[in-house]
N, C-alpha and C positions, 0 to 999 in steps of 0.2 A: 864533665865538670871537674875543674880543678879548686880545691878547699885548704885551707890551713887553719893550723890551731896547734896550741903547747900547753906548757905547761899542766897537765893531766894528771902529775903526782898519783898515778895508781896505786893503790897500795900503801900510802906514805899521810900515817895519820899526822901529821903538822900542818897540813891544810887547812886541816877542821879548824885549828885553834889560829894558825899564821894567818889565814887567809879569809878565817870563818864562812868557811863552806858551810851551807844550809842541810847538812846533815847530821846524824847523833851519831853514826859509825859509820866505818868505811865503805864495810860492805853494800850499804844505801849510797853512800858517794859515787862506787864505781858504780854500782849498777846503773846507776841515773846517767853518770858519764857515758857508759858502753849505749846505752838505750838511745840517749840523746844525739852519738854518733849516728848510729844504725838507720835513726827516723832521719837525720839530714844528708848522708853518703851513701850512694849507691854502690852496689858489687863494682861498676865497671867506671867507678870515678876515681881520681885521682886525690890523695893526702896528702900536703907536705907537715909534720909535724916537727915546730920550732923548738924542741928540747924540752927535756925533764919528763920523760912518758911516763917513767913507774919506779918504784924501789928496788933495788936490787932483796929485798925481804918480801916483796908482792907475789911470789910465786914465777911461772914461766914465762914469761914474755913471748915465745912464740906462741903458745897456748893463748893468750889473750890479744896476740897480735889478728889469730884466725876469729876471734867472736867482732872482730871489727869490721867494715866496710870498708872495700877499696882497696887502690894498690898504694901502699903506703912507704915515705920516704922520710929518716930523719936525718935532723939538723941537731947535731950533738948540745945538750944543753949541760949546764956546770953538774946535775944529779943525775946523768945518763953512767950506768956503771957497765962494766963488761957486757954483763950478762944481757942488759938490752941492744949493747951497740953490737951486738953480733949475733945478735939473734936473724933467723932466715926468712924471719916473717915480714923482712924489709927488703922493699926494690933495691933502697940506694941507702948507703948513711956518709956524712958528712960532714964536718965543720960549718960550711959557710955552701951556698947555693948562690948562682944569677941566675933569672928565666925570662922570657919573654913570655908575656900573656895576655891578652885581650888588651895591645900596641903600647904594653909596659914594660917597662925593662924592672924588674923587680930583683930587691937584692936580699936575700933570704938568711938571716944569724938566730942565734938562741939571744943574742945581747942588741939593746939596740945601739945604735952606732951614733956618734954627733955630729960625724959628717960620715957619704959610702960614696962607692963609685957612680960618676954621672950625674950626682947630685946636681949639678948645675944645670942638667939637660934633664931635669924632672924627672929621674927612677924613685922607685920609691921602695923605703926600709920595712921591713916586715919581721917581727923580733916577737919575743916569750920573754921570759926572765921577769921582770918587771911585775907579773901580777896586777897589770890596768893601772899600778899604782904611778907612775912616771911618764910625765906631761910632755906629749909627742910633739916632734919640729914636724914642718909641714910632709906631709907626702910620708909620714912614719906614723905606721900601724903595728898595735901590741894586740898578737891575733889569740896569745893565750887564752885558755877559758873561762878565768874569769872577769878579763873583760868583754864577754862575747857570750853570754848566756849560756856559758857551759858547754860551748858545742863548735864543732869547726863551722867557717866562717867561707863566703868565698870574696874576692877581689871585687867583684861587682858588690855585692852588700857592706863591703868599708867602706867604697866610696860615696855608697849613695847615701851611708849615716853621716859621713863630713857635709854630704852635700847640705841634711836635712839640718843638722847640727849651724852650719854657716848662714843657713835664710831663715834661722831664728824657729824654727820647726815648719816651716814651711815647703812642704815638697815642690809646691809648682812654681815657686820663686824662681 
């Protein structure tokens, strides 16, 4: 299985208050986060993680890269400091990603974009930065965690909440 998810802010008490995460401390925030990973990412799945993982004050990033599930890939987000983008506990790190996946051509940023490539041929944006708070064009998914119940997400479950989202809550519409 392949999953995405951002904005994760380990370590980085402003969430609580920017974002009002459902925690009184940090250390209840990550734990929920790393736990909520763990129970949806398996050892041999794959992570693309759309920026902003941790503080560079969060302690080691490789250290908390290994308490995660999966082989894990980032997409440089505006609060990604050294010490996370070069950490070894990453496949890949990057600015910007394309993939093909389950007959998507998907175009992978920390920002989401107002227009990307192929746009016109239905790929579809998949972006963090945003915090759920900014109102997607079509075929654009903000897969950070808190739009996303805290946890990575996979391409099949975005679509099938626009699906449920468009026939009015209706799945078998």
């Amino acid at each position: 299985m392949i999953y995405f998810t951002g904005d994760t802010h380990f370590g980085d008490p402003r969430v609580l208050r920017l974002d009002r995460r459902p925690f009184s401390n940090m250390v209840q925030h990550d734990d929920a986060l790393i736990q909520n990973w763990n129970e949806t990412v398996g050892s041999e799945d794959e992570v693309w993680h759309l920026g902003d993982f941790m503080s560079g004050m969060a302690g080691d990033c490789t250290e908390l890269l290994a308490r995660l599930n999966g082989r894990k890939h980032l997409i440089v987000g505006n609060n990604d400091p050294t010490t996370t983008t070069t950490s070894q506990g990453w496949e890949s790190v990057q600015h910007y990603a394309e993939l093909r996946h389950e007959g998507h051509h998907l175009i992978l940023c920390h920002y989401a974009f107002r227009t990307w490539n192929q746009m016109g041929k239905k790929s579809i944006n998949l972006h963090g930065h945003s915090h759920g708070r900014l109102k997607p064009l079509p075929r654009q998914y903000d897969v950070g965690v808190d739009g996303q119940d805290l946890r990575p997400v996979t391409l099949e479950l975005l679509l099938r909440r626009k699906l449920f989202v468009m026939n009015g809550g209706d799945m078998d519409a």
